[in-house]
NUGU-527760 format. One record per residue: x, y negated, z of N, C-alpha, C in turn; residue in one letter. Coordinates in pm, whole numbers, padded with zeros to 5 digits, always signed. Example, Ala and Ser with C-alpha at 12.3 -4.5 7.8 and 13.67 -1.06 7.14 Angstrom:
// residues 2
+01319+00569+00780+01230+00450+00780+01320+00330+00780A+01285+00225+00708+01367+00106+00714+01290-00003+00787S
// end
This chain:
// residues 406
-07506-24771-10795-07519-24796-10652-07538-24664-10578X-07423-24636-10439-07465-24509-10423-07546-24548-10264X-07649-24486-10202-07773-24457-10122-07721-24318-10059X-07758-24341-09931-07769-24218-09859-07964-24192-09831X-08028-24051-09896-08148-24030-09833-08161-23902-09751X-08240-23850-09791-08336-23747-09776-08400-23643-09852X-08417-23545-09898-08527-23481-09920-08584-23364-09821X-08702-23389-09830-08758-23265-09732-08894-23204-09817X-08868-23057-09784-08921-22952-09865-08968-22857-09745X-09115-22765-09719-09133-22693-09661-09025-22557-09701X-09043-22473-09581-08975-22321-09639-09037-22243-09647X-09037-22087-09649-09125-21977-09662-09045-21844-09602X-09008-21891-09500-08960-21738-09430-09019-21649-09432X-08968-21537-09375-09035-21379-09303-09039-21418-09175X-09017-21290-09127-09032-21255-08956-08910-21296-08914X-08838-21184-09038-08666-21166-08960-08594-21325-08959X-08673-21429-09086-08612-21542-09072-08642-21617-08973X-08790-21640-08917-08856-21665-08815-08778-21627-08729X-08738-21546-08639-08668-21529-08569-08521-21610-08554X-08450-21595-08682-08345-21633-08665-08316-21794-08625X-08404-21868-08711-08439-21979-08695-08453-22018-08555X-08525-21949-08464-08611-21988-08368-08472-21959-08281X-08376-21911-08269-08246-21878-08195-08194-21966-08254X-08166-22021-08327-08084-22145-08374-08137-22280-08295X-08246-22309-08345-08299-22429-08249-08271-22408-08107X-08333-22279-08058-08319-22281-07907-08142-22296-07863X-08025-22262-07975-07893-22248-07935-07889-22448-07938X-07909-22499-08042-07929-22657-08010-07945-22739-07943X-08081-22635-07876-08129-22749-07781-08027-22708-07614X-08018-22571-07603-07934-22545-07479-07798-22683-07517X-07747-22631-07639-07606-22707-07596-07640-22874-07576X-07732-22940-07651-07750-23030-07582-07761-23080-07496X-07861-22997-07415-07874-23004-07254-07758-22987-07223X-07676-22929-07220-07553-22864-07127-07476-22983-07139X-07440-23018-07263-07302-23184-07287-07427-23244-07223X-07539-23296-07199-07609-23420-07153-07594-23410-06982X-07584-23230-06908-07525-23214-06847-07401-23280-06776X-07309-23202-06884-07166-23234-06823-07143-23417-06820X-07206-23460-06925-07171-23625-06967-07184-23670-06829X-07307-23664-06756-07402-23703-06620-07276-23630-06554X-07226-23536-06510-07191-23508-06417-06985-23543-06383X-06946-23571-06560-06839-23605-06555-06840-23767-06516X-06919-23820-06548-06928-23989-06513-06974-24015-06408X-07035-23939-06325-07042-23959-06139-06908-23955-06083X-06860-23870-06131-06710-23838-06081-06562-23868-06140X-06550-23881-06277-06433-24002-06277-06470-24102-06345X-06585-24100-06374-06654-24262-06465-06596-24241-06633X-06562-24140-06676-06571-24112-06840-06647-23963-06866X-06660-23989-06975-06777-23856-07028-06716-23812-07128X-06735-23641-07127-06610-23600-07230-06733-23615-07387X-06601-23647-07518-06665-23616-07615-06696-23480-07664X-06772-23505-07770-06848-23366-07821-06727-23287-07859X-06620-23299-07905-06504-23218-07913-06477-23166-07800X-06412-23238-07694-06411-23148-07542-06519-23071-07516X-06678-23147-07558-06738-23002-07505-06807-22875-07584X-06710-22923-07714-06759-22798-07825-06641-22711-07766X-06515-22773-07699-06414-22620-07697-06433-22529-07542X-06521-22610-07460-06571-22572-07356-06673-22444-07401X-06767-22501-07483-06827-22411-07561-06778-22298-07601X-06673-22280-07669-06592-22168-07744-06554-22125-07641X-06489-22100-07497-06490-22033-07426-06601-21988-07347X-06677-22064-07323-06778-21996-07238-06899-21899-07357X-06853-21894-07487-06904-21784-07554-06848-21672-07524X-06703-21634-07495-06631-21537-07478-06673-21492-07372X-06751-21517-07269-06731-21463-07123-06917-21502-07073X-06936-21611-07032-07107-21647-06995-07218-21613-07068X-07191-21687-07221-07299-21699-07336-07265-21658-07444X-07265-21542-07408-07235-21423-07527-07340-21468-07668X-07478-21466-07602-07555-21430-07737-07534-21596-07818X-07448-21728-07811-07409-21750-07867-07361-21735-07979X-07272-21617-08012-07233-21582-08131-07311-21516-08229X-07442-21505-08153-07558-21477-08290-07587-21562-08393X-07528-21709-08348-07583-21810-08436-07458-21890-08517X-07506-21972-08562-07394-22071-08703-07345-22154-08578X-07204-22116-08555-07141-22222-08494-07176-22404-08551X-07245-22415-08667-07312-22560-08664-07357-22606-08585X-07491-22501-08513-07635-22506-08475-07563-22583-08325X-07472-22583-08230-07447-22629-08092-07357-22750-08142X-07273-22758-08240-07128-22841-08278-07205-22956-08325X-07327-22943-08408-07385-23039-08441-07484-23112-08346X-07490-23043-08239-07605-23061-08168-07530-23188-08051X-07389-23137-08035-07291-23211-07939-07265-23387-08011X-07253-23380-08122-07273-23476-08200-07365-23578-08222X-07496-23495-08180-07568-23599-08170-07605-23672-08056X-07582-23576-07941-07581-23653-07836-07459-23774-07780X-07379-23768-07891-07251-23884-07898-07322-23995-07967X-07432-23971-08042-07480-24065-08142-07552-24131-08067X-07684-24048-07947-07775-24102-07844-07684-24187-07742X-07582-24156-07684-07521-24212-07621-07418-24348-07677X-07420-24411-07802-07336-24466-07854-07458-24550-07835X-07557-24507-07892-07709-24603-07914-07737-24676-07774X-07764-24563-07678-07765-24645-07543-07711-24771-07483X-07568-24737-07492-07449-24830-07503-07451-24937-07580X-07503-24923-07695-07504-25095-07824-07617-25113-07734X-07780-25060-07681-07885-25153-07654-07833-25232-07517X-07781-25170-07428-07788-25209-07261-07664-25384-07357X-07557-25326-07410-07483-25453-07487-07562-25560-07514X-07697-25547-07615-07763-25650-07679-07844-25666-07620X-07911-25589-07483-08000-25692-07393-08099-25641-07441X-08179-25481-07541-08250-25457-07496-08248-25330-07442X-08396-25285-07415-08445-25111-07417-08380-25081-07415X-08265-24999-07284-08143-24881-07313-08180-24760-07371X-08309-24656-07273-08309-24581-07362-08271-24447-07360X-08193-24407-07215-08073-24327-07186-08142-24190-07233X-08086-24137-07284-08090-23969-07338-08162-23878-07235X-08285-23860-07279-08329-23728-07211-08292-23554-07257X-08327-23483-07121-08329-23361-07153-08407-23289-07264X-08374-23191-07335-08504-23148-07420-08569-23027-07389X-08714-23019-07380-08767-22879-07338-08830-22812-07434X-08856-22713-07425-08925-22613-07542-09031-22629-07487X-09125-22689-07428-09247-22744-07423-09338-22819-07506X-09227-22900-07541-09251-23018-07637-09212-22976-07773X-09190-22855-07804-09196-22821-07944-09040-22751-07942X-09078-22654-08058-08968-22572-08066-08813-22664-08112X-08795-22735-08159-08735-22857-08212-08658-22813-08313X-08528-22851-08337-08512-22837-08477-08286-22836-08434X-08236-22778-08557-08092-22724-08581-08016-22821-08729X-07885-22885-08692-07786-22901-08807-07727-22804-08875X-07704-22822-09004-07554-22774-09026-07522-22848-09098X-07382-22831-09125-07297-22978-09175-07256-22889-09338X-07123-22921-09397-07094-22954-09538-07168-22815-09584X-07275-22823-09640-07372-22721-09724-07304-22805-09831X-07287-22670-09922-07237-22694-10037-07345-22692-10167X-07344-22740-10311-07476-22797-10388-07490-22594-10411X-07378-22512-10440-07408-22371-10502-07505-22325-10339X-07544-22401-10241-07608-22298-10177-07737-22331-10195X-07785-22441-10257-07925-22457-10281-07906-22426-10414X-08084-22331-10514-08139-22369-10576-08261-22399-10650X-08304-22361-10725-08452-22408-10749-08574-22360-10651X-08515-22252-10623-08597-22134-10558-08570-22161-10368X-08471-22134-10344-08424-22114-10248-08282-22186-10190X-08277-22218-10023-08135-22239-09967-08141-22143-09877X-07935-22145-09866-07915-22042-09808-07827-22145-09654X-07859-22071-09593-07807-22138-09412-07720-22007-09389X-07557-22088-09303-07507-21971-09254-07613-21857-09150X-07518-21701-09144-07602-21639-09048-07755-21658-09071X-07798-21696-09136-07943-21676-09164-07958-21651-09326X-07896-21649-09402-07917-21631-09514-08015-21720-09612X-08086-21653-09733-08130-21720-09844-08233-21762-09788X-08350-21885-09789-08480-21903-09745-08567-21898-09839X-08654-21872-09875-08740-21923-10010-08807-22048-09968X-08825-22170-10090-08873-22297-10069-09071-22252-10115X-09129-22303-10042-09250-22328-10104-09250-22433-10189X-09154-22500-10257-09211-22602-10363-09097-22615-10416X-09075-22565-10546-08991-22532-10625-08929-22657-10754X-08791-22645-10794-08751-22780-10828-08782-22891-10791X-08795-22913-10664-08762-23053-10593-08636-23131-10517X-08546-22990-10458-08462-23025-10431-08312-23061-10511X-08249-23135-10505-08138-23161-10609-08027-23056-10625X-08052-23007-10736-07953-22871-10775-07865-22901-10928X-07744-22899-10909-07641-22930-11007-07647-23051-11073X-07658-23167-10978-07698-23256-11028-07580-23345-10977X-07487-23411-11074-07361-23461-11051-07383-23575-10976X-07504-23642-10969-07462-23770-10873-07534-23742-10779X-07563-23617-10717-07575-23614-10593-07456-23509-10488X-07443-23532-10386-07379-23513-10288-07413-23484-10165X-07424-23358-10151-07538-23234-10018-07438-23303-09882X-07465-23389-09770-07393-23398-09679-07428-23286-09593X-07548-23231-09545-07572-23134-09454-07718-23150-09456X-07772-23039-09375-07960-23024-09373-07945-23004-09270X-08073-23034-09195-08152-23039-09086-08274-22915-09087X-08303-22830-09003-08406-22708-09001-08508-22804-08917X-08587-22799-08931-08682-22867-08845-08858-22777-08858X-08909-22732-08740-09063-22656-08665-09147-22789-08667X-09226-22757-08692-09363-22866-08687-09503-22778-08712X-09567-22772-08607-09719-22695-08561-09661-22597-08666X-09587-22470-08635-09547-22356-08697-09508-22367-08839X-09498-22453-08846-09474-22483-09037-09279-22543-09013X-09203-22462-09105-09071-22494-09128-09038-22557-09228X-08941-22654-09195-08882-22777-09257-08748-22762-09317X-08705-22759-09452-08558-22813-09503-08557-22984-09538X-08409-23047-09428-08405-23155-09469-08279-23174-09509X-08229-23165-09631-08144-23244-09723-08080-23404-09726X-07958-23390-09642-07921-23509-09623-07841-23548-09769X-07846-23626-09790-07722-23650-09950-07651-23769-09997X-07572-23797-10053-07515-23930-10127-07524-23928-10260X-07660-24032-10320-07666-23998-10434-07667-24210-10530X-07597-24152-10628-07568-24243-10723-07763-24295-10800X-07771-24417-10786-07868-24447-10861-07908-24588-10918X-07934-24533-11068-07903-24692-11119-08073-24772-11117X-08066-24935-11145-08139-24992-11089-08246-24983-11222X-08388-24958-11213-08467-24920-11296-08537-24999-11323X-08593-25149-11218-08642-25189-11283-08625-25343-11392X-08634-25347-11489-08620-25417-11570-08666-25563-11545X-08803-25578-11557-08893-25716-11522-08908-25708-11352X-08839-25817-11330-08881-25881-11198-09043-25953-11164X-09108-25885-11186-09248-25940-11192-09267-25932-10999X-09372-26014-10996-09372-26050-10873-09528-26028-10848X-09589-25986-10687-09704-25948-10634-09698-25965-10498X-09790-25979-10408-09826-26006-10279-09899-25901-10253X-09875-25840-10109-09940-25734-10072-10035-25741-09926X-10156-25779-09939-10219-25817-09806-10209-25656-09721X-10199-25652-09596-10195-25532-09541-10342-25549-09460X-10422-25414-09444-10539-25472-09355-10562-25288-09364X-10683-25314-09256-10752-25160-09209-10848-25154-09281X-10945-25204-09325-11059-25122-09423-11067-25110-09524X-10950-25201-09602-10867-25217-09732-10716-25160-09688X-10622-25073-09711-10508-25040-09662-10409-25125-09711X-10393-25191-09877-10327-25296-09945-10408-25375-10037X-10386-25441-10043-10476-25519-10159-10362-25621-10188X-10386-25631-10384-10256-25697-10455-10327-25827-10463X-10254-25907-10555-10283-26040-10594-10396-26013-10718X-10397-25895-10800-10462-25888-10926-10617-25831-10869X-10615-25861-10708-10803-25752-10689-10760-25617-10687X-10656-25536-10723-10634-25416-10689-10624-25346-10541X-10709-25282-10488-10696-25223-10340-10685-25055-10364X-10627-25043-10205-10571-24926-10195-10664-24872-10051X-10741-24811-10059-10835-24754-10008-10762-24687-09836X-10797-24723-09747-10771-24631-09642-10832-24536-09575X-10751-24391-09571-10835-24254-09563-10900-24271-09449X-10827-24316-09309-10876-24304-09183-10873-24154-09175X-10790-24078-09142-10789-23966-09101-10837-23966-08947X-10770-24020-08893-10755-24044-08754-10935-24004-08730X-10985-24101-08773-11131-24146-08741-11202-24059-08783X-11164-24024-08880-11256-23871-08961-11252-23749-08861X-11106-23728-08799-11073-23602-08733-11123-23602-08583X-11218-23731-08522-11217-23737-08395-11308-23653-08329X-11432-23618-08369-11514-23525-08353-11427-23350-08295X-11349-23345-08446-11243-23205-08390-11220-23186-08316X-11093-23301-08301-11001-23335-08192-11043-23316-08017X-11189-23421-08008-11201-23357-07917-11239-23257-07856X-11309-23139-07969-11323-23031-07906-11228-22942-07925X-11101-22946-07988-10974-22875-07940-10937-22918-07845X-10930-23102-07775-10855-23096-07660-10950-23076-07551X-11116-23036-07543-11153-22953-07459-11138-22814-07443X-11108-22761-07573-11082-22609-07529-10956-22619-07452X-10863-22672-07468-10665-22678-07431-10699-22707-07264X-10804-22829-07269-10847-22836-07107-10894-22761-07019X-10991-22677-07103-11048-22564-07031-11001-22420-07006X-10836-22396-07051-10796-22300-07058-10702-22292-06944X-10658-22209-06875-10563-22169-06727-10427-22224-06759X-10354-22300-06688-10192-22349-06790-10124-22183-06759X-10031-22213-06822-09967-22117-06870-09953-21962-06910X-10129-21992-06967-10213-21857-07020-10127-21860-07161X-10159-21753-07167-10140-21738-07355-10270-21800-07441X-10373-21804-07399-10488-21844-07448-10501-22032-07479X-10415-22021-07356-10357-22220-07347-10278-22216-07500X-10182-22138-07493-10061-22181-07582-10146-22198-07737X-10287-22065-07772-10248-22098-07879-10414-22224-07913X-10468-22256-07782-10510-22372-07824-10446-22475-07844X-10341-22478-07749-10204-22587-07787-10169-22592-07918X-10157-22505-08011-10126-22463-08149-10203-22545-08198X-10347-22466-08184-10453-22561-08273-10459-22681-08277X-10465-22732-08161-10446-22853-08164-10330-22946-08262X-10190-22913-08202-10117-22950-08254-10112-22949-08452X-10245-22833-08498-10228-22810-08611-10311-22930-08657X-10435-22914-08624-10493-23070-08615-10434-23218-08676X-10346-23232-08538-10318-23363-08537-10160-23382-08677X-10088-23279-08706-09994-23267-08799-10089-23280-08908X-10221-23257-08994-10279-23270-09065-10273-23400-09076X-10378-23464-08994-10380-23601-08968-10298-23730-09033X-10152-23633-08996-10039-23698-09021-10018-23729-09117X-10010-23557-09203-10002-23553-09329-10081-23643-09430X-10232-23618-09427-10296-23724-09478-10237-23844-09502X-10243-23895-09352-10148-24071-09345-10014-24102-09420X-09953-23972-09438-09825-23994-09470-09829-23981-09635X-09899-23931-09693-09914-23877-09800-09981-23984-09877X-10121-24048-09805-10127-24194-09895-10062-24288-09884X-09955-24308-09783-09905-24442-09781-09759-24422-09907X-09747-24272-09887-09591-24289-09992-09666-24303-10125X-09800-24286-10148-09905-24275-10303-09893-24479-10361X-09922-24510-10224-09963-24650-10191-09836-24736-10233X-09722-24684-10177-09559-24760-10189-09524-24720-10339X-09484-24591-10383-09458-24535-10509-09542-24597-10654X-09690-24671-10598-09739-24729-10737-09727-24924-10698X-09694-24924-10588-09648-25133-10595-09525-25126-10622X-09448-25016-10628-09308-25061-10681-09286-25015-10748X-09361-24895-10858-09325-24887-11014-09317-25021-11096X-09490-25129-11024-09573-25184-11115-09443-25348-11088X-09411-25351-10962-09355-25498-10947-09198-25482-10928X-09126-25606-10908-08995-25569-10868-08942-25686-10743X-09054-25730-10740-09070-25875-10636-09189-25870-10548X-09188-25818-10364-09302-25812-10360-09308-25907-10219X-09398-25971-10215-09410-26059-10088-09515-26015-09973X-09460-26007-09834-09485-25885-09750-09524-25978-09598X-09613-25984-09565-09634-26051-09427-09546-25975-09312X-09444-26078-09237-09362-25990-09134-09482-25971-09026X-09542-25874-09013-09682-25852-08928-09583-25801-08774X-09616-25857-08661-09584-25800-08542-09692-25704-08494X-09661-25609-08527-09725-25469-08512-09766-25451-08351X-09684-25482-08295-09665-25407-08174-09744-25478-08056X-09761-25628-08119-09806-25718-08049-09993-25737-08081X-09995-25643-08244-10108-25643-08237-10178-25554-08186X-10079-25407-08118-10149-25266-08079-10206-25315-07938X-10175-25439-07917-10223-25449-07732-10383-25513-07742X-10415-25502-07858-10574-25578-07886-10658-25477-07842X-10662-25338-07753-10729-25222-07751-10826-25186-07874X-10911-25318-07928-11052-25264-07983-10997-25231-08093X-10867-25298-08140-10814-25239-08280-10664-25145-08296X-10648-25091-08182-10555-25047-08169-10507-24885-08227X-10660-24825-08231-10682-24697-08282-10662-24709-08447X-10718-24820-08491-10727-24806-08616-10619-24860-08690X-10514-24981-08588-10391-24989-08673-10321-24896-08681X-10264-24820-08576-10238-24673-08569-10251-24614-08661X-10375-24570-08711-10420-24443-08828-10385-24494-08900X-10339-24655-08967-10335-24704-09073-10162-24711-09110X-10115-24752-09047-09960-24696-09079-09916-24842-09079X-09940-24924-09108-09898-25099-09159-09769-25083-09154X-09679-25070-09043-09535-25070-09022-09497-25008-09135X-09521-24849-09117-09458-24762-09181-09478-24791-09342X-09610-24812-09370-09623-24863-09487-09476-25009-09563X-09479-25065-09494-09399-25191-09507-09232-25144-09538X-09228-25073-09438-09081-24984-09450-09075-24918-09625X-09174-24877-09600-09162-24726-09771-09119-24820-09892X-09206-24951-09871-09225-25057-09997-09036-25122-09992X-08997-25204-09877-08887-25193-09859-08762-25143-09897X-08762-24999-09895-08670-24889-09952-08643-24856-10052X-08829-24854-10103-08834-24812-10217-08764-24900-10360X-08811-25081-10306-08790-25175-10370-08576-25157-10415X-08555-25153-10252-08392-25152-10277-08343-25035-10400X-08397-24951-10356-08331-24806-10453-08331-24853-10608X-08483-24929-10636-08499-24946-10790-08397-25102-10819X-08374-25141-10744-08300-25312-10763-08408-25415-10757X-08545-25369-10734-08587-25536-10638-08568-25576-10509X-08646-25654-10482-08662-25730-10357-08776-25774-10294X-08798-25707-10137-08914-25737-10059-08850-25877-09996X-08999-25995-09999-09012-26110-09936-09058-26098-09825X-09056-26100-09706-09108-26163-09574-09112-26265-09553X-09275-26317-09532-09302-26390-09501-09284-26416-09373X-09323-26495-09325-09350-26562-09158-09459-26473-09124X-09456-26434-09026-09620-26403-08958-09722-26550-08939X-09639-26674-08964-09734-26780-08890-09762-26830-08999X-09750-26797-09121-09769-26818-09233-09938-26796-09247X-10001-26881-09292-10120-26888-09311-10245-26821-09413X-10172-26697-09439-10240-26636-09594-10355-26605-09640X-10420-26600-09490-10553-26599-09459-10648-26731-09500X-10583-26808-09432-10645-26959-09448-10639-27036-09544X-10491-27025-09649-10502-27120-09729-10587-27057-09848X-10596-27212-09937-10658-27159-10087-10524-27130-10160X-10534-27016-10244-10432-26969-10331-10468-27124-10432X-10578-27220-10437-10570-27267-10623-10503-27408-10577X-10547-27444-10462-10565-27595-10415-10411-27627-10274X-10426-27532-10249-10319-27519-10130-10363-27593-10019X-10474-27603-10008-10576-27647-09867-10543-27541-09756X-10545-27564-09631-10521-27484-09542-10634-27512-09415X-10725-27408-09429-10833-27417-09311-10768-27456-09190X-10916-27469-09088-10824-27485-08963-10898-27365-08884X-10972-27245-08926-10990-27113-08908-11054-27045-08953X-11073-26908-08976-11138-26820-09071-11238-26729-08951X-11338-26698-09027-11377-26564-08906-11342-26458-08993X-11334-26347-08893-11273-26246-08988-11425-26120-09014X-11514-26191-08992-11638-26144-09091-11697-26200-09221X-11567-26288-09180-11588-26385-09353-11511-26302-09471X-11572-26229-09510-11494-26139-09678-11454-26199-09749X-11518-26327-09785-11504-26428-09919-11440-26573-09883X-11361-26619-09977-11335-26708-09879-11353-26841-10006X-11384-26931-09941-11439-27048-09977-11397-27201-09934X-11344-27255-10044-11249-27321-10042-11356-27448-10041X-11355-27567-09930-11409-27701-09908-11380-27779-09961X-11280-27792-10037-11180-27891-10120-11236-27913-10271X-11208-27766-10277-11206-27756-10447-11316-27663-10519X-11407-27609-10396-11482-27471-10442-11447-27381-10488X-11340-27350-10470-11259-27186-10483-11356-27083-10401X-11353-26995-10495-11414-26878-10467-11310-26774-10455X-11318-26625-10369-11226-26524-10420-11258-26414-10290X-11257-26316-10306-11186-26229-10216-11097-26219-10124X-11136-26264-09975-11063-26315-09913-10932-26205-09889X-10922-26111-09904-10827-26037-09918-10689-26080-10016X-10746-26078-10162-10692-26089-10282-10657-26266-10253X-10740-26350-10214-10668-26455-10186-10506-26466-10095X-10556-26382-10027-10435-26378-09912-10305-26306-09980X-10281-26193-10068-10237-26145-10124-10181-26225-10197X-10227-26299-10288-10175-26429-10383-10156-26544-10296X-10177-26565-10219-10065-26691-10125-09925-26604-10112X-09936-26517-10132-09808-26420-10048-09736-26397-10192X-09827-26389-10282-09715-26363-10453-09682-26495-10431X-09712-26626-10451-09656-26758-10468-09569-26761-10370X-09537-26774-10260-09404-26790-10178-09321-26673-10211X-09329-26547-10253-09204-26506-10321-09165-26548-10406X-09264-26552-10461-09180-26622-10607-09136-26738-10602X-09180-26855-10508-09084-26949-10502-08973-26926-10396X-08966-26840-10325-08848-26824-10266-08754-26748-10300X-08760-26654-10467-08684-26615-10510-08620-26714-10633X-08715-26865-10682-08657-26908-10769-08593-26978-10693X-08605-27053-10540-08525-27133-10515-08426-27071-10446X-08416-26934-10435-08306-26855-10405-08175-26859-10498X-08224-26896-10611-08140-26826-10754-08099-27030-10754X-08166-27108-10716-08156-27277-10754-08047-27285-10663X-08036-27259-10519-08014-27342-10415-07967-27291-10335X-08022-27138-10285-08026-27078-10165-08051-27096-10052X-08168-27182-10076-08243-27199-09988-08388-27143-09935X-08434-27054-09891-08536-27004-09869-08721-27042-09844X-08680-27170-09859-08798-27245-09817-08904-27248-09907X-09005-27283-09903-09121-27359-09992-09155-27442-09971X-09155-27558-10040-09190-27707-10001-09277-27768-10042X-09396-27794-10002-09503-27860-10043-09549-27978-09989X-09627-28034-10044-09687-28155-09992-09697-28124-09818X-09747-28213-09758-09786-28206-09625-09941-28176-09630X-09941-28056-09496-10085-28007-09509-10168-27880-09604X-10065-27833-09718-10086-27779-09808-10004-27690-09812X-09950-27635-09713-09812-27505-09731-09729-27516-09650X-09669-27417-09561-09572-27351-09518-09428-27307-09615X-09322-27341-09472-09198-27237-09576-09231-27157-09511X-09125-27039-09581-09107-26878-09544-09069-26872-09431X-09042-26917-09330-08982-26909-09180-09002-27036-09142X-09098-27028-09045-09141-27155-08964-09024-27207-08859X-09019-27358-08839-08940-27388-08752-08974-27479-08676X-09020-27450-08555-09154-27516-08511-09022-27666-08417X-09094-27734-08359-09009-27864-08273-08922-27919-08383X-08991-27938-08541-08928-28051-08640-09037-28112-08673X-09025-28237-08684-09120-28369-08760-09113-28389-08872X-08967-28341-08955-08998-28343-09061-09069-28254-09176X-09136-28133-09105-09145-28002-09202-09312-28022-09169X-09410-27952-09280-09541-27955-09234-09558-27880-09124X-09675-27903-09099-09707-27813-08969-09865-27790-09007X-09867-27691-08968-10071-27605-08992-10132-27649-08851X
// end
């Protein structure tokens, strides 16, 4: 099966690369602006917008004569840059189509961060263990050595991405790579998502959440009082701006770093995992918990497990959000008629089930995958069917009499 990903690896420039870099992005971001320019100004006036080809050869002349120092850089760094604003603008166009969020393409400023440069067919001899080499900028050294894919026949270098983040430089490795499906046993698990537990399985296994966010707040705000208390457009501003920004990229890191720890060991261990479709977005409007879903990643988490599952040859279950995983008993299939959520343990009226109200919820969520993958393989039908009163299918369909209802 061939996959298009990613790899991303810090770099280790000098000065002279520093520099060069930093003229590449800035050549990016001009030509962007300029086609986001012309697009706006050709569609006031005959109602079409030229493509990135018309305004890459616009480009090639106005290097000869206006924007000389153009030719300091990898004709990629603007050609690719025109490209993507065909991509922003294609995007615009499908949302305003489907009725939502258009979206329309903004300008980009070097305010908001130094930003980041393409180049297209990098070939596999320009990376290797050590180092890649970028036109006009030459060899880079990698800070983290044999990670990136070097002479490796089933992969396929489409192009990298340079990308600045709080002064720290980025190689991103786009590729087409062949990969066969690893895992063997389809074993199956439920994954409760929550904030003071980050996952918790069906077996009592939890995955601890760092809370960076919450740890770093003390800092935070006294970097964003120094940034406040400094004159704008001092130098003294800029490099509290730095600090700051170094801060909150930590932060990140943390978050980002346990959740791929978190995804990488539920999908060694399972190949079937059942996943609450959580509306994220609907839960960030709760204010009192809004900080802490945030730090916690839930979405992003859900995504990694997702991906990860496809690459090896399983399969993530989504559940319903109205799915009850909370409430029911995993033994009895009783379904409360509400929980408090200072209740840890949960305690079943029926049958005296005891458990971890977490790990309960988790195992309601292994049993509907797994029956919606056997009656996937029976029927193809997605449902779970239980007595009345005692279970949900996988996708509620509310205004029927014949299906249970909670």
């Amino acid at each position: 099966m061939k996959i298009f990903r990613a790899y991303k690896t810090e770099l280790d420039p000098n000065d002279r690369q520093r520099t060069q870099l930093k003229k590449h992005a800035g050549a990016a971001r001009w030509a962007y602006n300029y086609g986001l320019a012309r697009k706006v100004e050709s569609y006031k006036t005959t109602g079409k917008s030229p493509s990135a080809i018309d305004l890459h050869k616009e480009l090639v002349q106005l290097k000869k004569t206006e924007v000389t120092w153009l030719s300091e850089v990898s004709k990629w760094a603007p050609q690719e840059a025109l490209r993507h604003l065909d991509v922003a603008y294609d995007k615009f166009f499908a949302n305003v189509k489907a009725g939502r969020k258009p979206g329309f393409p903004r300008f980009k400023s070097k305010k908001r961060g130094i930003g980041s440069f393409s180049v297209c067919c990098v070939k596999p001899t320009h990376v290797t263990a050590t180092h890649i080499q970028l036109p006009k900028i030459g060899k880079l050294r990698l800070k983290e050595h044999g990670y990136l894919p070097v002479n490796n026949p089933k992969v396929h270098i489409l192009g990298a991405t340079i990308k600045e983040h709080a002064g720290r430089w980025y190689a991103i490795l786009r590729v087409e790579e062949t990969i066969v499906n690893s895992i063997s046993k389809q074993e199956a698990t439920g994954v409760d998502l929550g904030i003071s537990s980050l996952a918790t399985l069906h077996d009592g296994t939890k995955f601890e959440n760092p809370k960076s966010l919450k740890k770093a707040q003390r800092k935070l705000k006294c970097l964003q009082r120094a940034v406040a208390r400094k004159v704008k457009g001092s130098r003294n501003r800029r490099k509290a701006v730095f600090k700051l920004a170094k801060a909150h990229k930590r932060i990140a890191d943390i978050r980002l770093n346990t959740l791929h720890h978190v995804s990488a060991a539920i999908t060694k261990r399972f190949g079937v995992v059942g996943l609450e479709d959580l509306n994220v977005a609907g839960m960030l409007k709760n204010h009192k918990l809004a900080a802490a879903l945030v730090d916690a990643g839930l979405g992003e988490l859900r995504r990694q497990i997702e991906y990860k599952l496809a690459w090896k040859g399983g399969r993530a279950v989504k559940v319903d959000r109205f799915f009850p995983s909370s409430k029911r008993c995993s033994r009895c299939g009783v379904v409360k008629e509400s929980i408090l959520l200072s209740e840890r343990v949960f305690r079943c009226e029926f049958c005296g089930f005891m458990m971890d109200r977490d790990t309960n919820a988790a195992e309601n969520l292994r049993q509907v995958a797994v029956s919606c993958t056997e009656t996937l393989n029976a029927c193809g039908d997605g449902k779970l069917q239980i007595r009345e009163g005692q279970c949900l299918s996988v996708k509620r369909e509310p205004n029927t009499d014949s299906q249970a209802q909670s």
